[in-house]
C-alpha positions as a Markdown table, in Angstrom:
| # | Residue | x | y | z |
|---|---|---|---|---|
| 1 | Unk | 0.0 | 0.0 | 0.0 |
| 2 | Unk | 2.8 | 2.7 | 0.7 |
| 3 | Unk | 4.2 | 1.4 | -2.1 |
| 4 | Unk | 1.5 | 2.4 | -4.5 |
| 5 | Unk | 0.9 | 5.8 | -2.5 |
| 6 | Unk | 4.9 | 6.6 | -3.4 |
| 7 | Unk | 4.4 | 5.7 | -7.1 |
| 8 | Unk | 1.2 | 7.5 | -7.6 |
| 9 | Unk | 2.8 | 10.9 | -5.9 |
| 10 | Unk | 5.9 | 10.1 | -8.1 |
| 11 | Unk | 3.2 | 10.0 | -10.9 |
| 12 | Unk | 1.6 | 13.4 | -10.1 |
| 13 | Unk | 5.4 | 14.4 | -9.6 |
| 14 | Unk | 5.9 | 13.8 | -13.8 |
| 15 | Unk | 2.1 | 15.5 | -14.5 |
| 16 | Unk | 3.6 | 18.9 | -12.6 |
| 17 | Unk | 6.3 | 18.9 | -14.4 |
| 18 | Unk | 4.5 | 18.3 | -17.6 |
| 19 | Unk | 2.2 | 21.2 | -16.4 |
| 20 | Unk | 5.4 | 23.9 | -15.7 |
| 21 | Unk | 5.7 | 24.0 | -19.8 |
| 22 | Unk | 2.2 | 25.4 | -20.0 |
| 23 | Unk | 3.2 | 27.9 | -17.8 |
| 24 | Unk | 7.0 | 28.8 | -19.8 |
| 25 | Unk | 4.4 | 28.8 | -22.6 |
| 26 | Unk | 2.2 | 31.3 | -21.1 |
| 27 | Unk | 5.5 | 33.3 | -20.3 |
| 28 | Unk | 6.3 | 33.3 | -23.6 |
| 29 | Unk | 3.8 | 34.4 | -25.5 |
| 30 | Unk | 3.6 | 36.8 | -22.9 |
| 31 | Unk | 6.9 | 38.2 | -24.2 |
| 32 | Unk | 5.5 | 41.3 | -26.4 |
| 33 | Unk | 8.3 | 41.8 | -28.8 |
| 34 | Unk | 11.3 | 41.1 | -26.5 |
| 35 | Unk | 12.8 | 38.3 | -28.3 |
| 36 | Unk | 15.2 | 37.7 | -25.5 |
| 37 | Unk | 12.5 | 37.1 | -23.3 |
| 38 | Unk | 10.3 | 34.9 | -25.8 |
| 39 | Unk | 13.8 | 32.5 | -26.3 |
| 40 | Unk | 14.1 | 32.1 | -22.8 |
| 41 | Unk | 11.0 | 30.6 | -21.8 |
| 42 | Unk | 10.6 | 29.1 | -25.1 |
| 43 | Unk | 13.6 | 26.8 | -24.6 |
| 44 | Unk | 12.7 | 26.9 | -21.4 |
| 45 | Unk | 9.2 | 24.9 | -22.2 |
| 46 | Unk | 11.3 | 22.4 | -24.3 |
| 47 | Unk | 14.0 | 21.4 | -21.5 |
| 48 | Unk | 11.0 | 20.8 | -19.4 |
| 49 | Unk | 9.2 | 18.9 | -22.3 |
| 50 | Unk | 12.4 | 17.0 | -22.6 |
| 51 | Unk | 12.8 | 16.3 | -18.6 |
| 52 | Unk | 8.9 | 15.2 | -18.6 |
| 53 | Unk | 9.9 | 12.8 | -21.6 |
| 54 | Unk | 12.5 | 10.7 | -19.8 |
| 55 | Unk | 10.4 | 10.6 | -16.2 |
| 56 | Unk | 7.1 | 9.9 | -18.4 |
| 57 | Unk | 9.2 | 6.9 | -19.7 |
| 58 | Unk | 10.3 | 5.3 | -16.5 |
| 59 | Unk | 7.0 | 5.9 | -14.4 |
| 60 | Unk | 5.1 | 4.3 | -16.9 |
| 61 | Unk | 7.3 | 1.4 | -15.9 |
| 62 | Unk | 5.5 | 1.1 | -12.5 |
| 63 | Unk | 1.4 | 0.9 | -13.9 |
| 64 | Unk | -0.5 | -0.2 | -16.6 |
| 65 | Unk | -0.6 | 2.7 | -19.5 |
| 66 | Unk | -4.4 | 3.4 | -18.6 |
| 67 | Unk | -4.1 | 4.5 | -15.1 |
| 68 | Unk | -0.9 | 6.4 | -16.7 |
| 69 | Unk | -2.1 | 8.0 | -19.2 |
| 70 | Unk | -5.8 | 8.6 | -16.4 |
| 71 | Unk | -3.8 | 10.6 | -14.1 |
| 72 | Unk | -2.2 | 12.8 | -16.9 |
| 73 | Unk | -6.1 | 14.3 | -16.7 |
| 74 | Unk | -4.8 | 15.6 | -13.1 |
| 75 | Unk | -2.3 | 18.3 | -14.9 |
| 76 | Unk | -6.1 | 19.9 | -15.0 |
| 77 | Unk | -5.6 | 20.6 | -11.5 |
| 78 | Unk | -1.9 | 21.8 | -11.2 |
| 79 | Unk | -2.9 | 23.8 | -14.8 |
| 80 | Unk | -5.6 | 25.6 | -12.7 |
| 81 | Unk | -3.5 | 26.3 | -9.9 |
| 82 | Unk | -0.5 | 27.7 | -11.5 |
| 83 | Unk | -3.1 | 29.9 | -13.5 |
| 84 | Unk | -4.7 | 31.2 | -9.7 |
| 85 | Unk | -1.1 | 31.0 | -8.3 |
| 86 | Unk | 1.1 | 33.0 | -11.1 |
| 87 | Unk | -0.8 | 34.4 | -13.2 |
| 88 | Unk | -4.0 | 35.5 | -10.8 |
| 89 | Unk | -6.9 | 34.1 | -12.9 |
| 90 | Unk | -10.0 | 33.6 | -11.4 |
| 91 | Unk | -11.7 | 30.4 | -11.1 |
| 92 | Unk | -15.3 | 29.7 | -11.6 |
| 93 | Unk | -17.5 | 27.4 | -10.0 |
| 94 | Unk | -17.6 | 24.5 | -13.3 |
| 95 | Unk | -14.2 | 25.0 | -13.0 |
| 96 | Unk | -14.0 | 23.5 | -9.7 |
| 97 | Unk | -16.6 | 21.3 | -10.3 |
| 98 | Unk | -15.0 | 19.8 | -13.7 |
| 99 | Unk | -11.9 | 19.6 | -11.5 |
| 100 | Unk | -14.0 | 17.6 | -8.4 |
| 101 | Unk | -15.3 | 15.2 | -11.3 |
| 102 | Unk | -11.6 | 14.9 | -12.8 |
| 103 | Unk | -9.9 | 14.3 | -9.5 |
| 104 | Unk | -12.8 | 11.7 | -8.3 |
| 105 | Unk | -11.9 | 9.7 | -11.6 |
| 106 | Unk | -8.6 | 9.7 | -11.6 |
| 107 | Unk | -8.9 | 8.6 | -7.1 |
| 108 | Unk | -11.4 | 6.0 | -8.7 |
| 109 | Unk | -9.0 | 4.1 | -11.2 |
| 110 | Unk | -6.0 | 4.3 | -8.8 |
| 111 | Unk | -7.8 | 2.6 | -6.0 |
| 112 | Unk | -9.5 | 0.4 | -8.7 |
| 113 | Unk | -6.0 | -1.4 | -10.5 |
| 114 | Unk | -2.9 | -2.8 | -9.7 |
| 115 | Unk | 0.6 | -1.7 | -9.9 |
| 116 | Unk | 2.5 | -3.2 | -13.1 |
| 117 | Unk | 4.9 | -6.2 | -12.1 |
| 118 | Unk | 8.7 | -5.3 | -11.1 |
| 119 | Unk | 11.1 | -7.0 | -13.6 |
């Protein structure tokens, strides 16, 4: 059981990550004509990518590809609160709703499946 807790943090671990390029994406089309700026974050978004890539390849070690890719729907979450946190959006109530329904699912398959075999 700890076991499965660890992977599945280490799991939402890779979707945050995967979530930080939104935001260098946000910063760079945020950059208005300062190319320095827009370079920046723009390689920025693909070193994360490239981080996400490897860690996406060895978590996916540890579960079957459908809860996987299921809590990849969680970077709706960590999307929503880097958007409150950094860039002070406001939230409406279907977005925390849709977020409530998204985070149920995702609790629902994890509790539902097993861990893939170690080799």
């Amino acid at each position: 059981m700890l076991k499965k807790l660890k992977n599945i943090l280490l799991l939402q671990g890779v979707v945050v990550v995967y979530t930080i390029s939104g935001v260098m994406s946000k910063n760079a089309s945020a950059s208005k004509g300062d190319s320095v700026r827009f370079l920046f974050f723009f390689g920025m978004e693909f070193v994360i990518l490239g981080i996400y890539a490897l860690l996406w390849q060895q978590i996916i070690k540890r579960f079957e590809l459908s809860v996987a890719y299921a809590n990849r729907s969680m970077s709706v979450l960590w999307s929503m609160v880097w958007a409150v946190v950094l860039f002070h959006d406001s939230i409406t109530l279907h977005n925390i709703i849709g977020v409530l329904l998204v985070t149920a699912g995702t609790i629902i398959i994890n509790t539902d499946t097993k861990e893939a075999p170690d080799d």
